[in-house]
N, C-alpha and C positions, 0 to 999 in steps of 0.2 A: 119226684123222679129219681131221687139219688137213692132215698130208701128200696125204691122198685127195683132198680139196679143191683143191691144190695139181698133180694131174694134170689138173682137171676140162681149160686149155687146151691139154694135149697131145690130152688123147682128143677134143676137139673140133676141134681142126688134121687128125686122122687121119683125123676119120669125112668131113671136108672133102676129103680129098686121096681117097678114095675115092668120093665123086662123092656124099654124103648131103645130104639139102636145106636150106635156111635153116631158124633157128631156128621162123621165123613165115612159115609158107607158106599163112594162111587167105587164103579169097577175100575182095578187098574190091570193092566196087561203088559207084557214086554217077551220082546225077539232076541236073543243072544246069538251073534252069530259069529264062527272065530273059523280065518282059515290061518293052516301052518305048512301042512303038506303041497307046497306049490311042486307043481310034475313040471313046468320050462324053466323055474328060479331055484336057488338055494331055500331050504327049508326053513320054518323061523320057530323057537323053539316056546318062545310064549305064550302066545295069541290061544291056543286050546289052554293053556295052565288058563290066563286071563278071563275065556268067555266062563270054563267052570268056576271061577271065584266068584262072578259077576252072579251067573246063574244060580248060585248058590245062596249069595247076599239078595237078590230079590226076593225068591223064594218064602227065605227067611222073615221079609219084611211084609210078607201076607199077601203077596201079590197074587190074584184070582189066577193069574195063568201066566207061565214062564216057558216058552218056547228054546230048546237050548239046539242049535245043531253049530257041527263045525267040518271043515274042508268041503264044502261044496261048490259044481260045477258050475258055472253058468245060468243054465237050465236050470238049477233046481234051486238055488238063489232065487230066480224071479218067479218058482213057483211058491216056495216060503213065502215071499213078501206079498204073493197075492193073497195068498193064505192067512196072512197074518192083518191085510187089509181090513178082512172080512170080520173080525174079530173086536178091532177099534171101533164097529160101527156106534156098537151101546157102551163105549167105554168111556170113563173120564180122563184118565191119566193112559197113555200109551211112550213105552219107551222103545230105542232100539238102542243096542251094545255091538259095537262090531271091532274083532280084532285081528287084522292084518295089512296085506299091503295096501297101499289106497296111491292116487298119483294126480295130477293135473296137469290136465292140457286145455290151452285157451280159453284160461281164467275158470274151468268146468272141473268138478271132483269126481273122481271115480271109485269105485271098490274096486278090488282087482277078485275074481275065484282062482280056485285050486288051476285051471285048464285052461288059463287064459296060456298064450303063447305072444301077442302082442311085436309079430314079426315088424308092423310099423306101425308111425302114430294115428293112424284112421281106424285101426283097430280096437281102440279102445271101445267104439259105436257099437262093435258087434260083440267082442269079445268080455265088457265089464260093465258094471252096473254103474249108472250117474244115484251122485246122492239128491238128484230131485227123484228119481224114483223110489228111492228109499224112504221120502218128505213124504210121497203122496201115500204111502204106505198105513204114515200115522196120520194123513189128516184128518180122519172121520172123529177124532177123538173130541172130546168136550173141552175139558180143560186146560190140559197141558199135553202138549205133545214135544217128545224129547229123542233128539238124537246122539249119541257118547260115540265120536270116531278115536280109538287106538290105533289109526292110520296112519301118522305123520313119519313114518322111517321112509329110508333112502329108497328111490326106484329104482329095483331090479333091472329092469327091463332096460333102462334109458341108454345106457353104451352101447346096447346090441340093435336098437329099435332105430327103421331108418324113418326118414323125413320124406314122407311124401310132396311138402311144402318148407321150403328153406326156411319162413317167416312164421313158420307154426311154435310158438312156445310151449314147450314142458318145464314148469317148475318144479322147484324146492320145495319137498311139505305140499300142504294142500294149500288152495285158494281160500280167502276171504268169503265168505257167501251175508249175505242179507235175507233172511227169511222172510219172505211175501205174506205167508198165512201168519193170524194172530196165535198169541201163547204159544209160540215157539220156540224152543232153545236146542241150539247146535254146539256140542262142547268137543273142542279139537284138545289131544295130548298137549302139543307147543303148537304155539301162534302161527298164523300163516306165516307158509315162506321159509319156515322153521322147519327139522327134524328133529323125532322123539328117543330116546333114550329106550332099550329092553332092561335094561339094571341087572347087577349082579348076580339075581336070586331067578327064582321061578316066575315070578309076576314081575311086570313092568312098574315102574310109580307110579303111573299112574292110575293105574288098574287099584293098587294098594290104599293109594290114598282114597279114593273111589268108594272102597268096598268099606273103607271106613267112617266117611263121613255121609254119603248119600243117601243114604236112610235113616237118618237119626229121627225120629222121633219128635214130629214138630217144629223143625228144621225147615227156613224157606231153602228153596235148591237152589235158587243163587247164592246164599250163605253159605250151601252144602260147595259151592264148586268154587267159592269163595276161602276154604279150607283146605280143599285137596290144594288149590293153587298155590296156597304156603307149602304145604309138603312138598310136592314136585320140586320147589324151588330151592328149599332146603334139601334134597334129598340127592340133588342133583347139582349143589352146586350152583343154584343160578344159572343153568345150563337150559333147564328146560322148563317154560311157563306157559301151564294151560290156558285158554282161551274161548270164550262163549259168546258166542253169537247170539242175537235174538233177542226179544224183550217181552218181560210179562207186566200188568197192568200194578195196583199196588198192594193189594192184598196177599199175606204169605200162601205160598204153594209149597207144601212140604210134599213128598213123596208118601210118607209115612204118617198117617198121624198119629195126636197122642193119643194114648189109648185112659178110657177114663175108668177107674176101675168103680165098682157099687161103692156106697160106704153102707155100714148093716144100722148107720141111721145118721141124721144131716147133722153133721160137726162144721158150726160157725168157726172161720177162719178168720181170727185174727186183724192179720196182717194183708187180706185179700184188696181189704178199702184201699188199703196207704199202697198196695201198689199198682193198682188201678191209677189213681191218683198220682201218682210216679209217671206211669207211665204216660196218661195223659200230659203231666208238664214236661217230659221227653218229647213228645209231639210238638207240642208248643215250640219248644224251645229256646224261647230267652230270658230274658233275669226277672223280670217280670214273673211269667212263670215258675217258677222256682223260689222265688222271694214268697209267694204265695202257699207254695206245697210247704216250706218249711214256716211259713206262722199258724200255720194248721198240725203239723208233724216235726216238730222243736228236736224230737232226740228218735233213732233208733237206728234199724241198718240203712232204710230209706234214706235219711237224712242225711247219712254222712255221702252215702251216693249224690245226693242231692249239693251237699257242699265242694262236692269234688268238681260238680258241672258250673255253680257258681267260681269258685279258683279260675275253671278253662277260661269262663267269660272275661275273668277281670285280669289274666294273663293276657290275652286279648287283646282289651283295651288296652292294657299298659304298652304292650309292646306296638301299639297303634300311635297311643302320644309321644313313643321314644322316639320311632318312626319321623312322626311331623314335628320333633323338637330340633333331632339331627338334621334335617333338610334346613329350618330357620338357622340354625347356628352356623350350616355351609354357607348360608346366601348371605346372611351378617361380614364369615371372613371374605367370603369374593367382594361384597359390598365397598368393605374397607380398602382391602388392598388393589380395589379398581380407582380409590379416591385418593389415596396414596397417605392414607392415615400415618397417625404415628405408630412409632413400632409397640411400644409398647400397648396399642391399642391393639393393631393387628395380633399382636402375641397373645391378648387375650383372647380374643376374638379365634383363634385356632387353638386355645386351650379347651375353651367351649365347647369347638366344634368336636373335637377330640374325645373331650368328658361326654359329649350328646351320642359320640359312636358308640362308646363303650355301655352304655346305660341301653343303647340300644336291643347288642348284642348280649348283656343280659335281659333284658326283655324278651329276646329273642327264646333263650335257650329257656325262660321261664316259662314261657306261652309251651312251646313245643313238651318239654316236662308235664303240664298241666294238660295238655292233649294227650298225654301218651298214658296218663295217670286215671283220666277219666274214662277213654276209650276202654282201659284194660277192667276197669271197675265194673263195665257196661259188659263187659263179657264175661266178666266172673257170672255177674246177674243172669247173662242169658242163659251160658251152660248151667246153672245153678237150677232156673228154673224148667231146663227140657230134661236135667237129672233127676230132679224131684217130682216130677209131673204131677204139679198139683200142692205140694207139699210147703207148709208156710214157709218161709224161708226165714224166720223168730231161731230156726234152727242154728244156720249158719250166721245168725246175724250180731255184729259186733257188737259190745255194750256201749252205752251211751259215752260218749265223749272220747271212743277209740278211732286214730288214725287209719283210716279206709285204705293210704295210700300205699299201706301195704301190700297190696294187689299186685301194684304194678312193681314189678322186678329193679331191684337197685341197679342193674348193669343196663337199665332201657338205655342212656344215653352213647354206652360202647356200643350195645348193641346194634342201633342207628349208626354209629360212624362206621363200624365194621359190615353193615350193609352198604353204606355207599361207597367205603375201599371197595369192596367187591365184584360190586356195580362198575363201580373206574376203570376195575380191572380188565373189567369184558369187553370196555369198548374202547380197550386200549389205551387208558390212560395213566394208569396206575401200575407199579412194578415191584410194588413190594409186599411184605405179608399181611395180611386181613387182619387184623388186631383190635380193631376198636382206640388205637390209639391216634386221635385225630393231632398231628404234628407236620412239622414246617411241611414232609417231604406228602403226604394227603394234602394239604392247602395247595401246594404247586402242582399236584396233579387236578383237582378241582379247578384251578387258576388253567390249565390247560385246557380240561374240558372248556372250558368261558369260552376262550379264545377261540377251536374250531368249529363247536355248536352254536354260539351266537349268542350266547344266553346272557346274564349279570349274577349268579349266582354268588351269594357269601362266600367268600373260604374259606373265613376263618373258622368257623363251624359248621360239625355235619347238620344238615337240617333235613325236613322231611319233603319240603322243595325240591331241595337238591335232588334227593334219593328219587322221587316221579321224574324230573328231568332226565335224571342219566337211566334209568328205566326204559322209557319213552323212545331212545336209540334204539336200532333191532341190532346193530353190528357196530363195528370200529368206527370212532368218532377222532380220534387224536392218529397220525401219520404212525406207521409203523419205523420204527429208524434203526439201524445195524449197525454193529462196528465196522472197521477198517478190515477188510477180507469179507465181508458176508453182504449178500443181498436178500430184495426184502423175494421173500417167494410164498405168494396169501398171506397169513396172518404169523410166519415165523419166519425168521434168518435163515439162510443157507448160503454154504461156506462157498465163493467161488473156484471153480476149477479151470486152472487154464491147458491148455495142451500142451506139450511136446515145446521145448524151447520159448516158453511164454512165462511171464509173470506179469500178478496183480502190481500196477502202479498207485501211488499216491492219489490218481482220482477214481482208484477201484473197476480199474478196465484191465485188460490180458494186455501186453504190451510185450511185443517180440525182443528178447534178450541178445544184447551184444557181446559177440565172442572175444573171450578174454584173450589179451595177446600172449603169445607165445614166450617165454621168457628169453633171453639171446644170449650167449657163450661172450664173457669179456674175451679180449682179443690176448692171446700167449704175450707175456713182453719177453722178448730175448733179453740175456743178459750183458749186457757192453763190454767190450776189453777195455780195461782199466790200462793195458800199456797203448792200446792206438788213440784214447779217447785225449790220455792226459796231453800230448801236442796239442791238441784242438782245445781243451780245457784252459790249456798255457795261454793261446793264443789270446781266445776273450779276456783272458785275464792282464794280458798286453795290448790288447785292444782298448778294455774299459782305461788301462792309464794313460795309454797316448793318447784316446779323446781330449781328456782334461789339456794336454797341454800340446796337441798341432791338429787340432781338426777333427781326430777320430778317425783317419785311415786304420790304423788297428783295429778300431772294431768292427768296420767295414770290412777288412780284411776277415777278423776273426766269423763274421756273419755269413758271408760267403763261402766261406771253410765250411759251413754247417751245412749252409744251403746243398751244398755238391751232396753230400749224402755219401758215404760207403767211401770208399779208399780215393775218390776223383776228390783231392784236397787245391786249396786254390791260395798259390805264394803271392804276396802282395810287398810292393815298397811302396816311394812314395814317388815311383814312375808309372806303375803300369802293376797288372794281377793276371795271372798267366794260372794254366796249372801245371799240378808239381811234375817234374818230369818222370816216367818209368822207374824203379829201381829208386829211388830219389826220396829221404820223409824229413819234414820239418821238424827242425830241433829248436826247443827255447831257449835262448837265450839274454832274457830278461832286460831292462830297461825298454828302448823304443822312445821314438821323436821322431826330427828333421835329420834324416839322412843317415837316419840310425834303427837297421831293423832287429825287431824284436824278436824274430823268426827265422832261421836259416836255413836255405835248403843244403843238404849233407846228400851227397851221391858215391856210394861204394864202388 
C-alpha cells in the first residue's frame, strides 16, 4: 500500500503530460456589488475603490465569471441577484462581495441601495434588500457558498429615521446570523454589534487584506479569513476584528487551487514520503506519533519540525506536573498551619509552596514559548509549501542538527505581552503605553481585569490565556474613573461645567457659591485732649491708690468720671458723687483717703 501511495505522483505527472485536466476544474462564479453614491445619505468614498479591487482580485484568480456592478437601485439590485441566481445553478463555488451601507433592525441584516430614503423603520421591507435574499442567491451552488459583507459602518439613516414601534431595535453593526443551508460562510468586516473602519487610503482593511490573502493558491478560506483577520487587527489597532459565520465540513476549500504545472518527465521527489509521513503524525498528534516519524526520519528539515512538536508536548506535561506539584505543596502549608505545626515546619512547608509557584510559572512561560515555537514552525511549512507548489522543500530545508527555532521570532514573548497591554487597553483596563514590557503596572491592570470579569487569570505573566480572555470582552470591562473636575461621559472624561455663581465641590457636584462679605470701614478714632483727659487720667490714678488703703471710693469715683462720657464729669468724696457743677473742672490734687479728697472741684 505505502509503495502504491508512492506512484500516486508519477501517475499524476503522466495523466498531466497526456493533456488530463486540473485536479479542481469546478465552476466558480462571483457578484461584486459596491454602492457609494447614496442620493438621501452622505456619499462614501470606498466601497466602488473596494468592489473594483475585489473584482479585479477574482478575476485574476480564474474565476469563470465576475459580475461587477456598483451604485444600484433597489430594483435593479434584485434584478442582479436574480440574475446571478441563475448562474450558481451548475456552479461549485459561488461568492458575493458587497460594499456599502448595511444596518439592522430586529435582529435582521439589510443592504441598504443608492435610493433607499428609509423615512422610517418599516421601510427597510420595501425599500433594501435582507441578506437572506442575498443567501438564496448563492444557494444553488455545490460546494461553497460564500457571502463577504463590507457593511458594518455607522447608520446613516438612524437619527432622521422615525419609529413606527417604540420597542423596534436598530443596531450597531450588523446582527449575528446562523446559516441554515450547509457550506456556508458569512464574513462580516467587525464582529456583530461592531462598526468598520474606511482607513486612511482608497480601500478599507478590509477589502486590502481580502484581496490579499483570499485567493492564494491552495489556501482553505477559513485560513484565508484566518489572515485577513490579523491584518484588520494589526492595521487598525485592535480596533476592528473580522468575523465569520458559518461552518464547512473537514476537507480544505480553497477558492483557488493549486495549479499543477506538467513536468517534461516524472522527477521522483525526494522528500514527498517524509512529508506525507509528517504530515500524517500532524494528524495523529501525540508523542507516540512522532516518537515514530523520527525513528524512521532521525535527521533532516522534517525532523527538526518534528522535534519542535515533541518540546510543545513535553512543555506541556512539564508545566502539568508544576501545575499538580504547586497545588500538593499549597494543601501541605494549609495542612500544617491548620494543625498548628511548628514553625519551622510551617516555614518550610511555604518555602515549598513558594519554590512549586515559581517552577510553575516557569513552566508556564516554557510550555507557552514551545507553543509559539511550534505553531510558527508549522507556518513557515505551510507558506512554504503553497509558495512552492509542489517543490521539495530539501530547498529550504535546514541541515541536520540545525536549530528550527529559528522560525519563531526572538521578541514572540514581547510580542504576547504587548498584545495583551493592548487588549487591557480596550476594555479599559490599562492606561499605559503597549510596550511588550510585562511589569508591576500590566500585572495590576490584569489583576483588574480578574476582579470585574470574574476570571483567575496569572498576572504575573502575559500568557496566551490571558490574551483569548480579554479578547473575548466586545467593550469595557474595568469602571471608567476621572479626576477631581471631570465626569465619566461613554468611554472618556469630560470636564464639568457649572453655571453662573456655581462651583464643582469636593463630591464633584455644582454647588451654589456664597457671597463674599463686604469688607467694613474701621471706625475714625478721634483724637483726645490731652489737657481735659489728664484730670480724669489723675483721678484713676487717685482712685487706684485710695483703694489700697479706704475702700476704693476713688476709683469709684474715678470710674464714674469715665462712665459720664464728654464733659458731664462726676465729683465724688467720701459723702456722696454729684456732678461737677457748670463753669466748674476738677483739679488734682494728689494724695486721697478718709476725709481727704483727691480731686477738687475749682469754680472761676
Amino acid at each position: 500500500m505505502r509503495n502504491l501511495l508512492r506512484l500516486c505522483p508519477l501517475l499524476l505527472a503522466l495523466a498531466l503530460l497526456f493533456g488530463a485536466e486540473p485536479a479542481f476544474a469546478g465552476k466558480r462564479v462571483a457578484l461584486v456589488l459596491a454602492n457609494s453614491a447614496y442620493q438621501h445619505a452622505p456619499s462614501l468614498t470606498n466601497p466602488v475603490n473596494d468592489g473594483s479591487v475585489m473584482a479585479k482580485t477574482l478575476k485574476d484568480a480564474g474565476f469563470d465569471t465576475v459580475d461587477y456592478r456598483h451604485d444600484l437601485s433597489a430594483l435593479d439590485t434584485r434584478r442582479v441577484l436574480r440574475d446571478f441566481a441563475d448562474a450558481t445553478r451548475d456552479a461549485d463555488i459561488a461568492v458575493v462581495y458587497y460594499a456599502g451601507h448595511g444596518i439592522e433592525v430586529e435582529g435582521s441584516n439589510y443592504l441598504i441601495p443608492v435610493d433607499a430614503k428609509l423615512e422610517r423603520d418599516t421601510d427597510v421591507y420595501d425599500e433594501a434588500l435582507s441578506l437572506d435574499r442575498v443567501l438564496v442567491a448563492v444557494e444553488p451552488a455545490k460546494l461553497l457558498r460564500l457571502v463577504i459583507l463590507d457593511a458594518c459602518r455607522d447608520n446613516p439613516f438612524g437619527k432622521t429615521m422615525k419609529r413606527t414601534v417604540a420597542s423596534r431595535g436598530i443596531g450597531r453593526g450588523l446582527a449575528q446570523v446562523e446559516p441554515t443551508s450547509p457550506n456556508t460562510l458569512i464574513a462580516y468586516s467587525a464582529k456583530a454589534g461592531f462598526t468598520a473602519q474606511d482607513g486612511d487610503g482608497a480601500n478599507s482593511p478590509f477589502t486590502v487584506a481580502l484581496s490579499k490573502h483570499l485567493t492564494t493558491p491552495g489556501l482553505d478560506v477559513r485560513r484565508a479569513f484566518g489572515f485577513v483577520r490579523d491584518d484588520v487587527l494589526k492595521s487598525t489597532g485592535n480596533k476592528q476584528e473580522p468575523f465569520v459565520y458559518g461552518s464547512l465540513g473537514g476537507d480544505d476549500v480553497p477558492l483557488v487551487p493549486v495549479k499543477v504545472v506538467a513536468a517534461a518527465a516524472p522527477v521522483a521527489n525526494p522528500q514527498a514520503d517524509i512529508r506525507r509521513d509528517y504530515e500524517l503524525a500532524l494528524q495523529v498528534g501525540n508523542r507516540a506519533a512522532w516518537d515514530a516519524f523520527l525513528a524512521q526520519h532521525p535527521d533532516g528539515f522534517y525532523s527538526s519540525l518534528a522535534k519542535l512538536q515533541l518540546e510543545k508536548f513535553g512543555a506541556e506535561q512539564a508545566h502539568a506536573a508544576a501545575i499538580e506539584k504547586a497545588k500538593q505543596a499549597e494543601a501541605e502549608r494549609d495542612r500544617l498551619a491548620a494543625l498548628g505545626a511548628q514553625k519551622d515546619a510551617q516555614a518550610k512547608a511555604a518555602a515549598d509552596a513558594k519554590a512549586a509557584e515559581q517552577a510553575q510559572l516557569a513552566a508556564q512561560k516554557a510550555k507557552e514559548q514551545a507553543q509559539q515555537q511550534a505553531a510558527a514552525a508549522e507556518q513557515q511549512r505551510v507558506n512554504l509549501a503553497a509558495t512552492a507548489q509542489g517543490a521539495a522543500p530539501a530547498s529550504t530545508a535546514s541541515p541536520a542538527g540545525t536549530n528550527v527555532a529559528s522560525l519563531t521570532p526572538a521578541t514572540a514573548p514581547a510580542d504576547l505581552s504587548r498584545s495583551v497591554q493592548t487588549e487591557l487597553g480596550r476594555v479599559g483596563c490599562f492606561s499605559g503605553q503597549a510596550d511588550g514590557n510585562w511589569n508591576n503596572s500590566s500585572q495590576r491592570s490584569l489583576s483588574q481585569f480578574n476582579r470585574y470579569a470574574g476570571t483567575k487569570l496569572d498576572v504575573k505573566v502575559a500568557s496566551t490565556d490571558a490574551l483569548d480572555a480579554v479578547k473575548s470582552k466586545p467593550s469595557r470591562v474595568c469602571p471608567l474613573v476621572c479626576e477631581h473636575g471631570f465626569k465619566v461621559d461613554g468611554d472618556k472624561c469630560s470636564k464639568i461645567v457649572c453655571r453662573d455663581g456655581y462651583a464643582v465641590n469636593d463630591d464633584n457636584e455644582c454647588e451654589k457659591q456664597r457671597a463674599a462679605k463686604p469688607a467694613t470701614a474701621k471706625p475714625t478714632t478721634a483724637k483726645r485732649d490731652d489737657g481735659d483727659e489728664r484730670p480724669a487720667r489723675q483721678g484713676r490714678q487717685s482712685g487706684g491708690a485710695a483703694a489700697g488703703a479706704a475702700g476704693g471710693y476713688g476709683a469709684a469715683a474715678a470710674g464714674a468720671g469715665r462712665a459720664s462720657g464728654g464733659g458731664g464729669r462726676i465729683f465724688c468724696n467720701d459723702l456722696l458723687c454729684r456732678p461737677v457743677r457748670p463753669g466748674c473742672r476738677l483739679v488734682y490734687r494728689g494724695g486721697g483717703g478718709p476725709h481727704v479728697d483727691a480731686n477738687a472741684e475749682v469754680c472761676n
